[in-house]
N, C-alpha and C positions, 0 to 999 in steps of 0.2 A: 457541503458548504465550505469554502474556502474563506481564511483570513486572507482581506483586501489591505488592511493596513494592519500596519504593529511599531508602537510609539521606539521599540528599538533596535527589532530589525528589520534592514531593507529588502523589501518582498521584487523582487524578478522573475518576472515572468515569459520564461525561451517561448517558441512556438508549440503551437498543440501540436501535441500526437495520439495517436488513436495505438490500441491494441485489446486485444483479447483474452478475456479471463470467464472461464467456461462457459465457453460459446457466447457470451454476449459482449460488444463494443463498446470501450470506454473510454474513454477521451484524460488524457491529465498534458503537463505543460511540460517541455523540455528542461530537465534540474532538475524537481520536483520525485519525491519519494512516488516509488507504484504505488504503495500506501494510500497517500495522500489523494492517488487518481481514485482510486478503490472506495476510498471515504465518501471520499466529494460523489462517486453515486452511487451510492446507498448497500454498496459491500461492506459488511461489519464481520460476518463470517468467513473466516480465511481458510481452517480446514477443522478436523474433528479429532480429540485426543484418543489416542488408538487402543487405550483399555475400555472408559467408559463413554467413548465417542461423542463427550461433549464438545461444546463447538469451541472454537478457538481463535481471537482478534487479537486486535490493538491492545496492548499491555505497557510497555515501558517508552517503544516508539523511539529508542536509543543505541538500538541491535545488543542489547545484553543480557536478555530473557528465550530468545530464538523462536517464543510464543506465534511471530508471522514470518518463521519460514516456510519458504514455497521452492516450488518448482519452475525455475523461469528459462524458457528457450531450452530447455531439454537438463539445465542447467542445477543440481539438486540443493536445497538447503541457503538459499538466497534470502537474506532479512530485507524483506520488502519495504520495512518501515527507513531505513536508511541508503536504499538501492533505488 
């Protein structure tokens, strides 16, 4: 689910883009956080904490916690929530 409006800020929305996050197709808007694409279907899981391999999402959503870094384009350590 995506915020269509907000009393104060202006939501723009670039053209869709499509990509790939393991193995399956997902669609978000050009601007927009991979986050935000990930959210909007139904990805909440980002990866798993490598001691007790719980799962690990959306936390501050500000890139100051590193809680959704990933691996983007071969690329390591990317906060997806701001990227």
């Amino acid at each position: 689910m995506r915020i269509q409006d907000h009393p104060i800020l202006e939501l723009k929305k670039g053209p869709r883009v499509k990509f790939t996050f393991n193995g399956q197709e997902v669609y978000g808007y050009e601007g927009e956080s991979i986050l935000a694409a990930l959210h909007d279907a139904g990805v909440y899981v980002l990866s798993h904490s490598q001691k007790m391999h719980r799962p690990r999402g959306l936390f501050c959503a500000i890139g100051h916690c590193s809680s959704c870094s990933m691996r983007v384009n071969g690329v390591p350590n990317v906060r997806v929530c701001v990227e």
